[in-house]
C-alpha positions in Angstrom: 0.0 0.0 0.0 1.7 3.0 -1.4 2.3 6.4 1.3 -0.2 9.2 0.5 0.7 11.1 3.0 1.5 14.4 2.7 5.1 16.0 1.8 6.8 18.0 4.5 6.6 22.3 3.8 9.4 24.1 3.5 9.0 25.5 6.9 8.7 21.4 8.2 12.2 20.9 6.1 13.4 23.5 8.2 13.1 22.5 11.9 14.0 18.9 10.6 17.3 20.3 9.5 18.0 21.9 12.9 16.6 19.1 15.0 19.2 17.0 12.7 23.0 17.5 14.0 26.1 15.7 13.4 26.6 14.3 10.1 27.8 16.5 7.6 25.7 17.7 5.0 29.0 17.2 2.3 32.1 15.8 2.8 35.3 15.1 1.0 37.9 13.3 1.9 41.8 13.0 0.1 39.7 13.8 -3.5 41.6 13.4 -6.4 40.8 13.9 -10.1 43.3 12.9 -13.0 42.9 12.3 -16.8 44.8 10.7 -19.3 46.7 12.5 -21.9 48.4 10.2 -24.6 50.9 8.4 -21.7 50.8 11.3 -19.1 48.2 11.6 -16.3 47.2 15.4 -16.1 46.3 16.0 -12.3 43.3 18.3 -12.5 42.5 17.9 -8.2 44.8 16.4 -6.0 44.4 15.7 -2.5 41.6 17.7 -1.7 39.6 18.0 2.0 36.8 19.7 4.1 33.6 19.0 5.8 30.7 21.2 5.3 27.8 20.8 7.9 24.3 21.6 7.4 23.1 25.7 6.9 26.5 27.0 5.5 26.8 29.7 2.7 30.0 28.3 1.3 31.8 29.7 -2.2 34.4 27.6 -3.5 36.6 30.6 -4.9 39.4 30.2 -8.0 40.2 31.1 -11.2 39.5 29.4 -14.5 41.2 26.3 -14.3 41.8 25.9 -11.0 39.7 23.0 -10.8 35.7 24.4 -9.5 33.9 23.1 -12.0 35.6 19.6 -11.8 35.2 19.5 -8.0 31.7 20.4 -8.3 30.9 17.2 -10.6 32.7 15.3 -8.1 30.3 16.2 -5.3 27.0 15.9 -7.7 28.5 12.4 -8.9 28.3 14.2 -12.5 32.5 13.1 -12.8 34.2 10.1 -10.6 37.1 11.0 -8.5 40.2 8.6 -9.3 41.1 9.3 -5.3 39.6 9.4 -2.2 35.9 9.6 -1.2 32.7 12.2 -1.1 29.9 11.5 1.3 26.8 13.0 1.2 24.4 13.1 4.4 27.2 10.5 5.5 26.7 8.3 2.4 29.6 7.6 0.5 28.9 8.1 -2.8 32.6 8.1 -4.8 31.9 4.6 -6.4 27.9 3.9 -6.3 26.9 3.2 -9.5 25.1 5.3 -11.9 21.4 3.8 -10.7 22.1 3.9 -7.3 23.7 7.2 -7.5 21.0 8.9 -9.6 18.2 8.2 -6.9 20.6 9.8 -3.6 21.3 12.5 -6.4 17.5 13.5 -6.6 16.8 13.8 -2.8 20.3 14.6 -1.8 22.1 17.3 -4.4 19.6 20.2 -6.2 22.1 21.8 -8.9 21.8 25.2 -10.7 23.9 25.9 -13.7 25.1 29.3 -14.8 23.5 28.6 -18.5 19.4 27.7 -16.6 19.4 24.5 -18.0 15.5 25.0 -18.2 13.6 22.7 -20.6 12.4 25.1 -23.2 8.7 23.3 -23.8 7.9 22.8 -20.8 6.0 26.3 -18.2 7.6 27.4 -15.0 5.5 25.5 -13.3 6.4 22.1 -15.2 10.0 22.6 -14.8 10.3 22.4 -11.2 8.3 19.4 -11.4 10.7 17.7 -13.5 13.1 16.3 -10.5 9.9 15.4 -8.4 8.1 12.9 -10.7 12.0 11.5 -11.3 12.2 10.9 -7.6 9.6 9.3 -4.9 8.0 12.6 -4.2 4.8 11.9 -1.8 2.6 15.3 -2.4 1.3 16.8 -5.0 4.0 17.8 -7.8 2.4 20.7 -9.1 1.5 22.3 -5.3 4.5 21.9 -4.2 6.5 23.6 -7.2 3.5 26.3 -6.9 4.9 26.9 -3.5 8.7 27.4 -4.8 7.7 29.5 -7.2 5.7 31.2 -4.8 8.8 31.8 -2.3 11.1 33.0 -5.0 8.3 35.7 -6.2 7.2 34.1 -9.5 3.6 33.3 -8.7 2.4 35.1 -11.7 4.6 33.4 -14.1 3.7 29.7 -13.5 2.5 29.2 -17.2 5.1 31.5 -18.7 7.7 29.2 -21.1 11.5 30.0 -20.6 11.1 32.4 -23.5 9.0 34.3 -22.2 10.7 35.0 -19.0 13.8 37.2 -18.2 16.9 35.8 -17.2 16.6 36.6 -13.8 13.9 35.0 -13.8 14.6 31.9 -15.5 17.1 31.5 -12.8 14.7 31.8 -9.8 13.0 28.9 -11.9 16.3 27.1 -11.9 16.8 28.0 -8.2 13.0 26.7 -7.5 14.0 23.7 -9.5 16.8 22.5 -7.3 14.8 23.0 -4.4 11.9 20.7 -5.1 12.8 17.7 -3.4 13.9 19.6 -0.4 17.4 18.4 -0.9 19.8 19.4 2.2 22.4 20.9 -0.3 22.4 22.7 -3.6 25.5 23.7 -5.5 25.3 26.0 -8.2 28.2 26.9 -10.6 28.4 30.9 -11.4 24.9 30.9 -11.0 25.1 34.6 -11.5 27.4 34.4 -14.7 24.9 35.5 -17.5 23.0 37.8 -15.8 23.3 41.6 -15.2 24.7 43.3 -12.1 21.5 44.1 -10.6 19.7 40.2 -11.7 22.7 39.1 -10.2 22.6 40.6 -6.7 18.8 40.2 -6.6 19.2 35.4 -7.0 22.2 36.4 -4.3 19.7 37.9 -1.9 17.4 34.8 -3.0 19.2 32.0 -1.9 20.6 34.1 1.2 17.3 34.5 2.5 15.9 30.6 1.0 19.1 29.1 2.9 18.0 30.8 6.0 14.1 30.3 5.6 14.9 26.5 4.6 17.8 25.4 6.1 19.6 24.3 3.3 23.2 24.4 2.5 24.9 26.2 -0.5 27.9 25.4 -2.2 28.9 28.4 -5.1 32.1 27.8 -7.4 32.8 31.5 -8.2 35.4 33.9 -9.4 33.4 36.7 -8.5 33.7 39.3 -5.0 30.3 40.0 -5.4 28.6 36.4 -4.2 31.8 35.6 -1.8 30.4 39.0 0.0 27.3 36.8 1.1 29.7 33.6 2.2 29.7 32.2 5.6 32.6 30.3 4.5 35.3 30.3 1.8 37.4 27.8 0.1 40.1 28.4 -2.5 41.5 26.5 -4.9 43.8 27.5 -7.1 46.0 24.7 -9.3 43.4 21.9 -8.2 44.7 22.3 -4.8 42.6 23.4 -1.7 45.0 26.2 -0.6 42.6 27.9 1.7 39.7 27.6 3.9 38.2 30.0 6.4 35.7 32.4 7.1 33.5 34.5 4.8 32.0 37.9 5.2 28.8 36.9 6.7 30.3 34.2 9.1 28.8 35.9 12.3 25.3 35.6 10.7 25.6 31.6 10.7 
């Protein structure tokens, strides 16, 4: 006999995430990434560790090449490490294969890319339901991405297609989109990048004010000052090695 009941709010996700202590929301331990070129391995990560518990505003800082984008596959099981282990919620997921992987992925990891990612046919509404019919989801689809869109202000655009919305706004879609299955973590990859200044610093105030309102962690890979203003925590990488870790701006507010 299937569970009907009800899906937990957002405000239920919250207090579940603060009742729940201990186990790290991400962690990663002696990563290491290499590829093959002709007979040489080309390190691209090497040795890399932290520990990110739940509620953190985190930006993973570096130039291009330094290895962000590669470290952020890593942690969404989009790329396999060649070292060492990532655990999510205390699952180790470095060598799960790709069916076990996908379904921990759903509830575990939302992801928003710097390009939307947004299926063009499909409204607003539709596209946040995309990652809750994939999954297990025990509510009502369509009410609870009617709620998302709701808390990132797009209530009046639930039918609109991608084309038909600005980019801001087609990233608060994306942003509602990783949020649907109430995952404890969402990582996001210059999810500012093709937007303009002021686009830009409105998603920022977003997913300040969603990570505090839902208690979920965030996990940025930027180059740019203006979203490491709103960490709680900063790593750098620079040459694919973690070469710092500490603070952010808004650490006090954690």
């Amino acid at each position: 006999m299937s569970d009907s009941s009800p899906a937990p709010s957002p405000q239920r996700a919250l207090e579940v995430a603060r009742a729940d202590g201990g186990v790290p929301v991400l962690e990663v331990r002696h990563l290491g990434r290499s590829l093959r070129l002709g007979s040489e391995q080309l390190a691209i990560l090497k040795d890399i560790n932290f520990s990110i518990p739940k509620g953190e505003f985190v930006t993973l800082m570096g130039p291009s090449g330094s290895g962000k984008s590669t470290l952020l596959g890593c942690i969404t099981g989009l790329d396999n490490p060649s070292d060492g282990q990532v655990f999510l919620n205390g699952v180790d997921v470095s060598r799960m294969r790709e069916s076990e992987l996908a379904g921990i992925r759903n509830r575990t990891v939302g992801m928003v890319f710097q390009a939307f990612n947004l299926i063009p046919t499909l409204t607003a509404r539709e596209n946040v339901e995309v990652p809750l019919y994939a999954g297990s989801w025990r509510g009502s689809p369509s009410a609870q991405a009617e709620e998302l869109l709701g808390l990132v202000g797009l209530s009046h655009r639930l039918e609109h297609r991608p084309s038909q919305l600005s980019g801001g706004e087609q990233q608060r879609v994306a942003i509602a989109r990783a949020l649907a299955t109430q995952p404890p973590l969402v990582v996001a990859d210059e999810p500012t990048g093709n937007l303009a200044a002021a686009q830009g610093r409105e998603i920022l105030e977003l997913l300040w004010d969603l990570r505090e309102r839902m208690g979920t962690t965030l996990v940025i890979a930027t180059h740019d000052p203006n979203i490491a203003a709103y960490a709680t925590r900063m790593l750098q990488l620079a040459d694919g090695q973690l070469v710092g870790d500490g603070p952010g701006p808004r650490a006090e507010t954690r």
